[in-house]
C-alpha positions as CSV (number, residue, x, y, z in Angstrom):
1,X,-12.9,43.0,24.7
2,X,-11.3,39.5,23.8
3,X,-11.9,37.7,20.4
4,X,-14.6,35.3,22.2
5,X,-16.9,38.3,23.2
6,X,-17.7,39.6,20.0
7,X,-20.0,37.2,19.2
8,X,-24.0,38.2,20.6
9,X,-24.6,36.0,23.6
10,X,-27.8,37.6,24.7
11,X,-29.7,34.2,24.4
12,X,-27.1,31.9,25.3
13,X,-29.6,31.6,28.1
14,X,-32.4,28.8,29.3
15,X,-35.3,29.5,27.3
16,X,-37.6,29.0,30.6
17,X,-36.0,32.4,31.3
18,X,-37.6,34.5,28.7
19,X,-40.7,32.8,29.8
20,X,-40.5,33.9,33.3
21,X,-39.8,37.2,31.9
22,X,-42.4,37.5,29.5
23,X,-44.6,36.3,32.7
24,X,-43.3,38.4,35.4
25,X,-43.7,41.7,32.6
26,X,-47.6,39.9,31.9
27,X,-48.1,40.0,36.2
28,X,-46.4,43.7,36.4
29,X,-43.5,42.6,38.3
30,X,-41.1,43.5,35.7
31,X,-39.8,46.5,38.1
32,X,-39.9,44.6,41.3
33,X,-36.5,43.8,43.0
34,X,-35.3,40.6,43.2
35,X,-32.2,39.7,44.8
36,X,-30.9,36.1,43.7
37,X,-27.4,34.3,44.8
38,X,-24.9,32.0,43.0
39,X,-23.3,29.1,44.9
40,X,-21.9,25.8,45.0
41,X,-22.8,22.9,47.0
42,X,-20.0,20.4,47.1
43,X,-16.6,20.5,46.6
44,X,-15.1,19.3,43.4
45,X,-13.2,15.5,43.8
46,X,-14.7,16.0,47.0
47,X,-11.8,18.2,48.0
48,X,-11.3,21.0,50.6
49,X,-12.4,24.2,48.8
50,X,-12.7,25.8,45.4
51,X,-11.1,28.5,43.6
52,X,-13.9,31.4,41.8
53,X,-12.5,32.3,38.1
54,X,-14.7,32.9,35.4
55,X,-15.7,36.7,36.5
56,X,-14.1,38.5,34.0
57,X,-16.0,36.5,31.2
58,X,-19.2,37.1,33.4
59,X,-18.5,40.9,33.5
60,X,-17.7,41.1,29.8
61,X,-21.2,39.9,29.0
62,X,-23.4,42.0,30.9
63,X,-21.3,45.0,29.6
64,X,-22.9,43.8,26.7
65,X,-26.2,42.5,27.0
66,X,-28.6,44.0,24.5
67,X,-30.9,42.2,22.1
68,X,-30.5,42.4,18.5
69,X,-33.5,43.3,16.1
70,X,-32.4,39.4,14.7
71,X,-33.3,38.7,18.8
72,X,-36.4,40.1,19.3
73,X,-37.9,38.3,15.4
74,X,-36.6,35.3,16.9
75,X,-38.7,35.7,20.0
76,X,-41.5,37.1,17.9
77,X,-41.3,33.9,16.1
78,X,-42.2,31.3,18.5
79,X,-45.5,33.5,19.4
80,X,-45.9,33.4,22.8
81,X,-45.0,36.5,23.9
82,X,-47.3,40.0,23.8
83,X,-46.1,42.5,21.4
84,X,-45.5,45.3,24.6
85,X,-42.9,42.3,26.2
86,X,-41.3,42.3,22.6
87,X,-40.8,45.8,22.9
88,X,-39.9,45.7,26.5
89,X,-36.9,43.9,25.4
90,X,-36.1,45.7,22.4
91,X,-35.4,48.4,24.6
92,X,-33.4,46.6,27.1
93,X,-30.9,48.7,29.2
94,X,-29.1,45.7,32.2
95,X,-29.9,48.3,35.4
96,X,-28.6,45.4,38.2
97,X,-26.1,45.6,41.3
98,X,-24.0,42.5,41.2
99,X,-21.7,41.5,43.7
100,X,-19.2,39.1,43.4
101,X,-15.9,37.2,45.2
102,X,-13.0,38.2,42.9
103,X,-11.4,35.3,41.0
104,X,-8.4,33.3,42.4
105,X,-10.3,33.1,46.0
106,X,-10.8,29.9,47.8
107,X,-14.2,29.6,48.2
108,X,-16.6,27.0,50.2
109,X,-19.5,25.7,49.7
110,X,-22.9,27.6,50.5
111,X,-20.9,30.8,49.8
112,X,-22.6,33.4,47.6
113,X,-20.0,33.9,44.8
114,X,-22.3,36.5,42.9
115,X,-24.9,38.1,43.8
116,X,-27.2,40.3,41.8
117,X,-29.9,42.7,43.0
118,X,-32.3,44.5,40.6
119,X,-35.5,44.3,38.7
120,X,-36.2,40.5,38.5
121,X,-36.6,40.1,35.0
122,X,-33.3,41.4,34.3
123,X,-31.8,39.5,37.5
124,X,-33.5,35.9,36.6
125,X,-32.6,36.1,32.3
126,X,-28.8,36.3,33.2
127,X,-28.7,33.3,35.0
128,X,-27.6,30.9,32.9
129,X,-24.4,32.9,31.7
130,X,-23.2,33.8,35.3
131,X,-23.7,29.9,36.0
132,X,-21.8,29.3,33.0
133,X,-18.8,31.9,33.4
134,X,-17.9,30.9,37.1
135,X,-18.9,27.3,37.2
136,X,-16.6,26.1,34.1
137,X,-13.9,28.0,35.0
138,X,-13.9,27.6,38.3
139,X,-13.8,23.8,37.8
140,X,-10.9,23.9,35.8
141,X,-8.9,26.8,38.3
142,X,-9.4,23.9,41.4
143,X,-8.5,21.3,39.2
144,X,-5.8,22.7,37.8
145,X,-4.7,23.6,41.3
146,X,-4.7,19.9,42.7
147,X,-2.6,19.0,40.0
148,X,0.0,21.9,40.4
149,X,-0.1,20.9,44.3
150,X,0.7,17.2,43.1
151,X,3.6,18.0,41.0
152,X,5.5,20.0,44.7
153,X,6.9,22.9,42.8
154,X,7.1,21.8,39.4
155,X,6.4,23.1,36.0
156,X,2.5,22.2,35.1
157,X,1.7,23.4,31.4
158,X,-2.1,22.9,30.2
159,X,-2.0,20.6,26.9
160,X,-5.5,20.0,26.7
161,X,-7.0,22.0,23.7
162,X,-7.5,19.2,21.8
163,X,-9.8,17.1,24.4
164,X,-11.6,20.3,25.7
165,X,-15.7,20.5,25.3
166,X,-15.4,22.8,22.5
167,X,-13.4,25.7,21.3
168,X,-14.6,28.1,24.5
169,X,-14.2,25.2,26.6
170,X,-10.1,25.0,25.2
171,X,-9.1,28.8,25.7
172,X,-11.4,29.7,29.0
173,X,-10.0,26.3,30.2
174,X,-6.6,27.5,29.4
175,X,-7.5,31.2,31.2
176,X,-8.7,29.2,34.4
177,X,-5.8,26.5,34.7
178,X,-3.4,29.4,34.6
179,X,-5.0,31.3,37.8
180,X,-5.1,27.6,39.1
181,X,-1.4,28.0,38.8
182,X,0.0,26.2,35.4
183,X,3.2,27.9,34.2
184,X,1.7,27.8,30.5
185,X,-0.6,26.1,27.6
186,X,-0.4,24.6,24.5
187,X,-3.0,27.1,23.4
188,X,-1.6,29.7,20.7
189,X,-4.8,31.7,20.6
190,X,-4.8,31.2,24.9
191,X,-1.4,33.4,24.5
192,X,-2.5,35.8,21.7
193,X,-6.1,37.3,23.7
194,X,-5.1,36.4,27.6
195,X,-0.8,36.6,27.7
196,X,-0.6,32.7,28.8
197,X,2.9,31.4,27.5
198,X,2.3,29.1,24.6
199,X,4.9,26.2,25.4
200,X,4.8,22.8,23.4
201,X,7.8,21.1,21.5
202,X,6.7,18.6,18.6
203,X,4.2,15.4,17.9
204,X,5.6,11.5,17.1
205,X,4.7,12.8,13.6
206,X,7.2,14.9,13.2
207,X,9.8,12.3,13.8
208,X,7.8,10.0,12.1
209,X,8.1,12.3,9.1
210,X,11.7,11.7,8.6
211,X,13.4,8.4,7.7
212,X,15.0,8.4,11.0
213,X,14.7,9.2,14.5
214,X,18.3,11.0,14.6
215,X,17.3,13.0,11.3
216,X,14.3,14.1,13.2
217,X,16.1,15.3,16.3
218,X,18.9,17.0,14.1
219,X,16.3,19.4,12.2
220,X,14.2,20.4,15.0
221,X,17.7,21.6,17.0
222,X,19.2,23.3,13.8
223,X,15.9,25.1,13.7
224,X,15.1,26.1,17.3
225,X,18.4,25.7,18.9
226,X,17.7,27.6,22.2
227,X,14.5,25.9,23.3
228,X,15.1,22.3,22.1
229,X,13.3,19.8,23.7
230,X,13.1,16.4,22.0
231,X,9.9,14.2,21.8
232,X,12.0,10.7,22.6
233,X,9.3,7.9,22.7
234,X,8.7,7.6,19.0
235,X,10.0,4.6,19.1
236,X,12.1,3.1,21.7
237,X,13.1,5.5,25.0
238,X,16.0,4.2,26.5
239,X,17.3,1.8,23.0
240,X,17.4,4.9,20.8
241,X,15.6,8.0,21.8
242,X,17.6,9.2,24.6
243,X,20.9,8.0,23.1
244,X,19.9,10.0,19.7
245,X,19.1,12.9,21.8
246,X,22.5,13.1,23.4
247,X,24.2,12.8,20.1
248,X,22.5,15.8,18.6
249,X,23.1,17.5,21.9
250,X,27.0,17.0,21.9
251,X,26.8,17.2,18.1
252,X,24.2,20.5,16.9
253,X,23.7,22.1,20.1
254,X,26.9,22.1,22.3
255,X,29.5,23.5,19.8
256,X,27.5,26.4,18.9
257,X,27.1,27.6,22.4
258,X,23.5,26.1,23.2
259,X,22.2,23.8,25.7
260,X,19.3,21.5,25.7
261,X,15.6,22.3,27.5
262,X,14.9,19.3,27.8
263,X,13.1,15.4,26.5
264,X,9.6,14.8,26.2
265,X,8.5,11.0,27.7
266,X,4.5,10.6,26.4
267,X,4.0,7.1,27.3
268,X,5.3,3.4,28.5
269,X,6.5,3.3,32.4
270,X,7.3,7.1,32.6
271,X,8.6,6.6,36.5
272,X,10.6,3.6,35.5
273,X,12.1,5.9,32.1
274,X,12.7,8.6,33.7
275,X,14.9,7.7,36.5
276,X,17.1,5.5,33.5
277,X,17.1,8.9,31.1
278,X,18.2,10.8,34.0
279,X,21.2,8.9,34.6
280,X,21.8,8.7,30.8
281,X,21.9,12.4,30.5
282,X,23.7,13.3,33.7
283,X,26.5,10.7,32.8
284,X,26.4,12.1,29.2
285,X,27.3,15.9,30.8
286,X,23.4,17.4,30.8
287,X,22.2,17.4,34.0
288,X,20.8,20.8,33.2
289,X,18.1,18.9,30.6
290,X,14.7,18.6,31.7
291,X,12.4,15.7,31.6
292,X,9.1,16.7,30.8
293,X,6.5,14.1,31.4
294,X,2.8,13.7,29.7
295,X,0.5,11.0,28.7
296,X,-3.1,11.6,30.5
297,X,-2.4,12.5,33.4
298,X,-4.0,13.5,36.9
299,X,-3.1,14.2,40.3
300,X,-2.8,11.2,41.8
301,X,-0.5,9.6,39.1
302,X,1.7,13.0,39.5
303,X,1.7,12.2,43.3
304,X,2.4,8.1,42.8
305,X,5.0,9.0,40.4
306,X,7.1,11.6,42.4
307,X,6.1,9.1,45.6
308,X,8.1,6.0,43.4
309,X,11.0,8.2,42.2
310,X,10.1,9.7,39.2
311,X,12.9,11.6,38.0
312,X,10.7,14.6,36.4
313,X,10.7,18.4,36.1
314,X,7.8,19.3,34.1
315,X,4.8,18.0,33.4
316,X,2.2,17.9,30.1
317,X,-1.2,17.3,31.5
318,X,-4.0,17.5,29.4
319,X,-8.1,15.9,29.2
320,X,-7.7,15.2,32.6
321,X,-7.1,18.7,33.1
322,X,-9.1,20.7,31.1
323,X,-12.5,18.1,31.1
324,X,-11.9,17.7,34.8
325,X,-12.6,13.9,33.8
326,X,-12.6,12.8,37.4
327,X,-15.8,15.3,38.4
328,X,-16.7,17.2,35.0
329,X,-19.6,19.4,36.8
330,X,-18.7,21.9,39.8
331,X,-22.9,21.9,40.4
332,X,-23.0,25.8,41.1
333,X,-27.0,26.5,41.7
334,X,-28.4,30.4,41.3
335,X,-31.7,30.9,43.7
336,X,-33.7,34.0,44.5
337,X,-33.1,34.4,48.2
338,X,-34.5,37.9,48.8
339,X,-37.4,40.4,47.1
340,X,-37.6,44.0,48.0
341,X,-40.8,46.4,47.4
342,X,-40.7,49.8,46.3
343,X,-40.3,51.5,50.0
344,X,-36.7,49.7,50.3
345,X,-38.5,47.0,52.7
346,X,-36.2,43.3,52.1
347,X,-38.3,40.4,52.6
348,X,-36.2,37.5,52.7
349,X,-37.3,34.1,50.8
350,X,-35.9,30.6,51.4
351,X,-36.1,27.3,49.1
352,X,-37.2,24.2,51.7
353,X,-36.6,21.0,50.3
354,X,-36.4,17.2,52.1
355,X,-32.9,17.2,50.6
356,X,-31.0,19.4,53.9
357,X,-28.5,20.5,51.3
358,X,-30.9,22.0,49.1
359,X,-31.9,24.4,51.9
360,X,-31.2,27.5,50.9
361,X,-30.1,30.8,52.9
362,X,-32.3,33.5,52.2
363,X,-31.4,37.1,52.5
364,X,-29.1,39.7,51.0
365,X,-25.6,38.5,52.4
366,X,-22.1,39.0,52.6
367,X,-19.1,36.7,53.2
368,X,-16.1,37.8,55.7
369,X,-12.9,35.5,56.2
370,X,-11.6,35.5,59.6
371,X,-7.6,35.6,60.0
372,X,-5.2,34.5,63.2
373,X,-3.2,37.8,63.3
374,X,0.1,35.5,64.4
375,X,-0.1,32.6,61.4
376,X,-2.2,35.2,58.8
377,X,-4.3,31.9,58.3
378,X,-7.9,31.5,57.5
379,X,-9.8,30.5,60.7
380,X,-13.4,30.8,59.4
381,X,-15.4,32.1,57.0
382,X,-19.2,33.8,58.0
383,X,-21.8,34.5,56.1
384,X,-23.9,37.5,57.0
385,X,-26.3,40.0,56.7
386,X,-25.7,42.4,54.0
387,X,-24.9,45.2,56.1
388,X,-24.2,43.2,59.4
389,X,-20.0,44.4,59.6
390,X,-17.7,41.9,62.1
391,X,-16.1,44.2,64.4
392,X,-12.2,42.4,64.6
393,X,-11.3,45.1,67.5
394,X,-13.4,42.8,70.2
395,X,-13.6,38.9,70.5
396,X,-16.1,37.2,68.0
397,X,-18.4,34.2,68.3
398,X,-18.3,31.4,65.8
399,X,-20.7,28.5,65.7
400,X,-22.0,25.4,62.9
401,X,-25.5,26.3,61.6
402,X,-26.4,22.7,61.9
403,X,-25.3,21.7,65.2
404,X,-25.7,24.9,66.9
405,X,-24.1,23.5,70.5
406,X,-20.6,23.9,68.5
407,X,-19.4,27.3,69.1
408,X,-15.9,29.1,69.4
409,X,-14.9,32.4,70.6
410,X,-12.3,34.0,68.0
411,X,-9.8,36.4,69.3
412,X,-6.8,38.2,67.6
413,X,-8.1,37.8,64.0
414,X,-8.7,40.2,61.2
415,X,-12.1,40.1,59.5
416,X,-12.3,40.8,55.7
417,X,-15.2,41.0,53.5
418,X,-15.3,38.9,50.4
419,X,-17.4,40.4,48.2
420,X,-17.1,43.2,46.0
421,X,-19.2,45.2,44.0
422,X,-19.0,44.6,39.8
423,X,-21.8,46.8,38.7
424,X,-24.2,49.5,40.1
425,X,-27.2,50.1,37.8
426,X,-25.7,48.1,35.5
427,X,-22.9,50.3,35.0
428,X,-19.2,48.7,36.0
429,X,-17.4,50.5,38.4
430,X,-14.4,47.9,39.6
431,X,-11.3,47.8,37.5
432,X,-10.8,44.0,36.5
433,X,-7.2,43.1,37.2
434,X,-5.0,41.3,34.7
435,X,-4.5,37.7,34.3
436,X,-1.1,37.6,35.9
437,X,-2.6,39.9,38.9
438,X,-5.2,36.9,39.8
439,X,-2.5,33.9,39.5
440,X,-0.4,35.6,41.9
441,X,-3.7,36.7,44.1
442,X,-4.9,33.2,43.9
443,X,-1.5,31.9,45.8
444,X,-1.0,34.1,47.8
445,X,-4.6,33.4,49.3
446,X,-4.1,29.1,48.6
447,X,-1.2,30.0,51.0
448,X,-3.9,31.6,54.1
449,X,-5.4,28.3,54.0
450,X,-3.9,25.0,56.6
451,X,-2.6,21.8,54.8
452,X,-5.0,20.0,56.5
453,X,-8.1,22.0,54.2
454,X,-5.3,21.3,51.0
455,X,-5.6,17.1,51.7
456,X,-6.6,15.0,48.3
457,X,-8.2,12.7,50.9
458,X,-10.6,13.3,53.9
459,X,-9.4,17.5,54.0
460,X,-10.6,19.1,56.9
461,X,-14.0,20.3,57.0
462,X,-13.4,24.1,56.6
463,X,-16.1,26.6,58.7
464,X,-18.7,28.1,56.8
465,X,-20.8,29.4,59.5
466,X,-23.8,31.9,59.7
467,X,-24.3,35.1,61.7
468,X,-26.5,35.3,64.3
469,X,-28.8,38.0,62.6
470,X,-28.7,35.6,59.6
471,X,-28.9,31.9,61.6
472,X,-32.5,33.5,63.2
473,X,-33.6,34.9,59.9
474,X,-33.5,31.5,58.7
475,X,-34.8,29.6,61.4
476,X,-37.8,32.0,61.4
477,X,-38.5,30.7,58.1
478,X,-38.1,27.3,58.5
479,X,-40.1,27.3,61.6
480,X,-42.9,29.5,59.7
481,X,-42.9,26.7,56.9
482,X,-43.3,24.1,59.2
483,X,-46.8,25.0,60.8
């Protein structure tokens, strides 16, 4: 277990939770199924798709989810809750199935990500955490990934412990930019618990510290000779902070058989800099030194930047990054979609709202992505019927669950179900993979999906569609609530 899951997090949860639950044990429901889904509505910076990270800190908690003797006098406390309900929860034991899309996959929206089956006490009180893992993290992973895509094959380290919401907020953020594809962070504790290089160089105060720039330069190469990388915007770039790098290059580094990582350009016209300091070192004999640019920020300056000429191989980005300033909430929603009685029998249930988008899909589902055999693309995704399975051997009939006339027959594809099963009576029973296993899994999936779904702008409109079996299902029960 890491350092951030030591701490009891059994009532990081809504407090209208534990008064469902004390309600639901008051009405004798507290055994009765309930089968509830996690999903997302809209795309982040109204983008193509999103990437799921966050299960691992999801998983970690349930493991753990007991409630403390400090817990239950804490409940006792606010006296509202029967004495038998206190003791119902003293003797908590998490008994759920949960089901859930592993991290570092695109997703869509209206895609259960998690889905949990089991007595509905137990499946309501967790909802607030499993919101809470996947949508932060999740955030950061696809914002992280817009910015990698920006930067066309360079170097993106996360520098943004510093702006993050909170400590959790600075190493999960750290965790989820890395499977977003970053190379690294400026977070030391984001290396000790999850193996993320810790990368960084030095602050204008440290040059500051000494009486000049050059002094500055000299004792941070004496002291880390083989990974120097210079900070050079103290005070003037191109007057004296390239020019004093060089000269501790040729004069500290060079005759003891080292050569420089790089300069470090945190603010003015960094396009404009760059493309000067470039020539300054290349004339000078390092063309091997890298420019590293930061100084907030985002996508779309990355993009402008490379698109005017910058002349840069890394960048530093940081708030923009790890608040995901531009849309700070990915909006995932958790809703009961079926309910099951004690004979097995699944009665499906459906949230109606005037909002169309709010509509939910009831049932107990599954999601399968359909693949061109020839590109190994994504061609659609379906959501389904639990136990509905899409037969790839025969031709396969795709439609929109909105305008129904739109329909495609799929052939040569390879269907793949999404999700997988976390826990079975509460007990874990899927390995989870390391954090370098999901930052390769999460590319090599980014790379089934067409550049037109990838766009910053207007991407194409991925297809989420519906089975059938499932399409009817809910039709039946809008039609029913419509009489």
């Amino acid at each position: 277990m890491t350092e951030n899951f030591k701490r009891n997090l059994t009532l990081l949860t809504d407090f209208y939770e534990i008064t469902m639950a004390g309600g639901y044990f008051e009405n004798n429901f507290k055994d009765k199924t309930a089968y509830f889904d996690m999903f997302y509505r809209k795309n982040p910076d109204k983008g193509g798709f999103a990437i799921v990270a966050g299960v691992e800190q999801m998983v970690e908690y349930l493991k753990n989810l007991k409630f403390t003797d400090e817990d239950i006098e804490y409940l006792r406390s606010k006296k509202m809750f029967s004495e038998e309900f206190l003791d119902y929860m003293k003797n908590f034991k998490f008994s759920c199935d949960v089901w859930a899309i592993p991290e570092g996959t695109p997703v869509f929206p209206g895609e259960p990500i998690v889905t949990v089956k089991g007595p509905v006490i137990q499946a309501q009180f967790i909802e607030t955490m499993i919101l809470l893992c996947i949508n932060h993290q999740s955030l950061i992973a696809t914002k992280a990934n817009r910015i990698v895509r920006a930067a066309e094959g360079r170097a993106v380290m996360e520098f943004g412990s510093r702006r993050a919401q909170g400590f959790d907020g600075a190493i999960l953020g750290a965790r989820a930019a890395y499977i977003g594809g970053c190379v690294g962070t400026a977070c030391a504790i984001a290396d000790r618990d999850y193996k993320i290089p810790a990368l960084g160089t030095m602050a204008h105060s440290w040059v500051q510290m000494f009486d000049t720039e050059i002094e500055a330069f000299r004792a941070y190469a004496k002291k880390y000779p083989s990974s120097c990388t210079l900070l050079v915007d103290t005070y003037n770039v191109l007057k004296s902070g390239v020019p004093n790098a060089i000269k501790v290059f040729n004069e500290e580094l060079v005759p003891n058989g080292y050569r420089p990582a790089g300069i470090r350009i945190d603010s003015g016209d960094i396009t404009y800099l760059s493309r000067k300091a470039r020539k300054m070192l290349d004339d000078a004999g390092f063309p091997d030194c890298k420019i590293c640019a930061s100084n907030s920020l985002d996508e779309y300056i990355i993009r402008d930047m490379l698109l005017q000429g910058a002349q840069v191989d890394t960048f530093g980005v940081g708030e923009r990054l790890i608040t995901s300033s531009s849309q700070p909430v990915f909006g995932g929603v958790y809703k009961l979609v079926a309910v099951e009685d004690e004979n097995g029998n699944i009665t499906p249930k459906i949230k109606i709202s005037e909002n169309v988008e709010k509509i939910t899909t009831p049932c107990f589902k599954n999601v399968w992505r359909l693949y061109d055999k020839d590109t190994n693309k994504a061609i659609a995704d379906v959501i389904t019927l639990h136990d509905e399975v899409i037969n790839d051997n025969e031709s396969y009939e795709i439609f929109d669950p909105d305008h129904t006339w739109k329909r495609k027959t799929v052939e040569n594809f390879i269907a793949i179900p999404l999700m997988k099963k976390y826990f079975e009576n509460g007990e874990l029973i899927r390995e989870i993979p390391t954090l370098e296993h999901i930052k390769h899994y999460c590319k090599a999936h980014l790379d089934t999906l067409w550049d037109e779904v990838k766009r910053f702008e207007n991407p194409h409109t991925y297809y989420v569609d519906l089975s059938q079996s499932l399409w009817d299902v809910k039709n039946e029960l809008l039609k029913k609530a419509n009489k």
